[in-house]
Every structure is written in C-alpha cells, then in structure tokens.
N, C-alpha and C positions, 0 to 999 in steps of 0.2 A: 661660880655661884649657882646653886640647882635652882631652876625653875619655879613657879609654883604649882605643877604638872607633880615635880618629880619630888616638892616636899608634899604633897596630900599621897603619895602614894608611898614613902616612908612614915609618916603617921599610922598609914593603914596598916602594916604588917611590922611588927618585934623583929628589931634584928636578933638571927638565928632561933628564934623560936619555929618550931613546925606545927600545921598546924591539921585536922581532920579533914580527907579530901572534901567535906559537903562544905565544911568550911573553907578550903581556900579557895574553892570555887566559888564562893560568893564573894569571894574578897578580888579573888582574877576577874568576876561581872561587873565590879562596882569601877575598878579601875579600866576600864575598857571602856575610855572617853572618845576615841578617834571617831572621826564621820565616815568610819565605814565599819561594819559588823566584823569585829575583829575576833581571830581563828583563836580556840585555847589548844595550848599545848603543854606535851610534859614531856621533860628531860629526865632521862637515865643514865645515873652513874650505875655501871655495871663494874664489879668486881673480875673481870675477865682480861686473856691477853689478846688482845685484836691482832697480832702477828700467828695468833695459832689458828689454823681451818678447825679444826674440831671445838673452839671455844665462840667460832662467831654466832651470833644470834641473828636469828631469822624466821619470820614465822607469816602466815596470811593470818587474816578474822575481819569477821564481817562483823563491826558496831551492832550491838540493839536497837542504836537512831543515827540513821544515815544525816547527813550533814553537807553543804557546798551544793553546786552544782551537779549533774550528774556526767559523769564521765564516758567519752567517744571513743567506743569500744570497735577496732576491727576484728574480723573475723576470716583466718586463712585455713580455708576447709577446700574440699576436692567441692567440684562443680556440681555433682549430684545431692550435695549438700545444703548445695546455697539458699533458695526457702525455707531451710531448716533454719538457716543463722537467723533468715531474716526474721523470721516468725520468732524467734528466740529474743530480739531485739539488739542485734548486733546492727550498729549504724555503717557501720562499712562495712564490705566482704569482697575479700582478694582468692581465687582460683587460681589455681596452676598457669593457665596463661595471662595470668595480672603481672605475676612476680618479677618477669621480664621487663616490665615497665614500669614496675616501680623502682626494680633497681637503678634503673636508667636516669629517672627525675629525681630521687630521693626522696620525691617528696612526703613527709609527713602530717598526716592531719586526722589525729587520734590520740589519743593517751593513753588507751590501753592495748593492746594486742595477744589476742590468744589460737590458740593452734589445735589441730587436731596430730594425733600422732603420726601420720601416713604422709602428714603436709611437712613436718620438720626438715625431712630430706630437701624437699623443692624449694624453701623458705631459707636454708642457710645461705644461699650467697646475701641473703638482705643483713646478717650478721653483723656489718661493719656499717651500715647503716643505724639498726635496730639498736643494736649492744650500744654503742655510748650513751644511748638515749633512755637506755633500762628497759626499752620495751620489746628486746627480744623474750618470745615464749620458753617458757623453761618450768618442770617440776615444781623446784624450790615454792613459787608461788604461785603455783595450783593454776599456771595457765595455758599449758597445755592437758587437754581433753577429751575425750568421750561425749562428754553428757552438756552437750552446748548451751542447753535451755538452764541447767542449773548454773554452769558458770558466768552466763552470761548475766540473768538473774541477781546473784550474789556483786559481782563487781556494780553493779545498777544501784544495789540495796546502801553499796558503802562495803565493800568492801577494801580492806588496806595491806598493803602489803611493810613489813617494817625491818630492820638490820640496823646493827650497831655501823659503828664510822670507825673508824681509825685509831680514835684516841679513845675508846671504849664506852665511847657516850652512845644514848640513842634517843632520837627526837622523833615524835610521832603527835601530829594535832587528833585532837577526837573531838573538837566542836566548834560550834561557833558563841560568842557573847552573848545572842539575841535569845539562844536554844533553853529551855527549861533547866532548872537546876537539875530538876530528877534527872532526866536525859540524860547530863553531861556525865554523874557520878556515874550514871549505868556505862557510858561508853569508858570513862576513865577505868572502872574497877574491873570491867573484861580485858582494856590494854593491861593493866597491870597484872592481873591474875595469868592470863597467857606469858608473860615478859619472863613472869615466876617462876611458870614451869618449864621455861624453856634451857633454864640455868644446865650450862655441860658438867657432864660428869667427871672432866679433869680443873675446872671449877674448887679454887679451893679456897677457904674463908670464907667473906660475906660477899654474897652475888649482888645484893640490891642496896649498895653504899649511901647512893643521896637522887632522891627524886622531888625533883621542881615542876611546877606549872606556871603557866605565865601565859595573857593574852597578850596577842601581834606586837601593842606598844607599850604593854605591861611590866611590871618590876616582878621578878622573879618571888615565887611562892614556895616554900619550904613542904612538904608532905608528909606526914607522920606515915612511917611504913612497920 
C-alpha cells in the first residue's frame, strides 16, 4: 500500500504527461518534503551506444548559480608555482616532492584535483590511487592547466563535470530544493542546451529520447523537450 508521502506526490504530477521545465520545477520544490535541502536532478535518456568511444558524452560547464558546498580543490603544480595556486585558491598544493608521500599514505582529502602540464609526468604513479576515484587530472575535463587562477576559479564557482554510464543514461544534479525557481531553470536549461550539442555525429535518430527530474526523495518529473 503507498504511503501517504507517496499518494500526495502521485496527485501532483499526470501519469505520463510532461510537463514545461519552470513547471516541473516547481512541482520537484513542492515535493521535496525531507528535513534536509534536497539536490534536484535530471536524468537523460540519450539515444546513443555507450559501447562505442566516439558516441560517449562528456563535457565540463560551469552553472549560472553555483549550488552545495564548495568543493576541496588540490593543486599539483612545480614548486615555483605554489603561491600562484595558493593565491588562486587551491586549498591543497602538492610539488614534486609531495608526490612521493602521497603515494605512500594514499591518503585523499580533496575532491577535486588539477594539474599543470609539466607535473603529469611526476603525478602518474599517483594513477592507481587517483583514477578510481575520478580524480586523476585529464583534458576531457578541463583539469589540466596553464591558467590556474581561472580554473581554479571556475571549479569554486560550480563547476561540473558530466558523462553518460553504461546503459546510456546520464545523471547530473544542477540544484538544490531551497534555490530560486529562476536559478534552477537557468542551471537546468544550460545542462540541457550543452547535453544537446554534444550529440555524436555517428548519432543516429533521436539523441534526447526522455528527460526527467526529480528531487533526492522525489517521484520522477517528466520534461517536455
């Protein structure tokens, strides 16, 4: 027997009707009952083969309005650098003679990690540390560097990094409950506009099949696309 959580939140939304994102966002604030500021998120059905590398998606972007916490950014730059990070607002900074000891402890306590290009070299034995944890530096998501103060910057502001999964879906939060409706439509309509253009060119039919949103303990929201 459903709740009565989970009948006020079938009342709220028509099965299979979609509906205009300003609209299901208000319908994802209204249901977003839990005692804690619950994340919204939207799910993409992507029309793609996630077994093929030329079809995965993947892209960075920095929200219009940052959201969460702010995120513990190191920085593994050469030694003559290091005021730079710091002045940049990199909360940690690893040199050349760090790397040695960190391999050693493993220890992690950061969530992001970016690089300069001269430091890659000295930084891959941390590889099997880093990589499982997604926060080896790499191209793909813009966090290896040059230009410290902007990227460091950017990740501070909310920046995200997003990729489809396996079964061709892709999950990506762009708010929270608490956040302005304007806000969230701005954060949602730059994920989705990016998502859009990133469709590959062996890509074939419909790229953007079915997108949902839904807060933390939310009943999924249909989106008119």
């Amino acid at each position: 027997m459903p709740n009565k959580q989970t009948k006020k939140l079938q009342q709220t939304t028509e099965k299979d009707k979609t509906y205009p994102i300003a609209e299901a966002i208000e319908i994802a604030k209204q249901n977003a009952k839990a005692k804690f500021d619950e994340t919204l998120e939207a799910h993409f059905r992507l029309g793609i083969d996630p077994k093929k590398g030329e079809q995965q998606i993947r892209g960075v972007l920095v929200l219009p309005h940052s959201f969460g916490k702010s995120k513990k950014i190191a920085a593994f730059i050469p030694a003559d650098r290091k005021k730079e990070a710091q002045d940049a607002g990199a909360d940690i900074v690893y040199s050349e003679q760090d790397v040695d000891e960190l391999k050693k402890t493993g220890k992690i306590d950061f969530d992001i990690a970016i690089a300069t290009p001269d430091m890659m070299k000295t930084i891959s034995p941390l590889a099997k540390i880093l990589g499982p944890k997604g926060l080896m530096p790499t191209p793909k998501n813009e966090t290896i560097t040059t230009n410290l103060k902007k990227t460091i910057e950017e990740l501070k502001k909310g920046k995200i990094a997003y990729k489809n999964d396996d079964t061709a879906n892709l999950h990506q939060a762009f708010g929270k409950a608490s956040m302005d409706s304007a806000k969230l439509v701005a954060n949602f309509t730059a994920l989705f506009e990016a998502i859009k253009k990133s469709k590959p060119e062996s890509s074939k039919g419909i790229f953007l099949k079915k997108v949902v949103i839904c807060s933390t303990m939310g009943k999924a929201i249909k989106v008119q696309i």
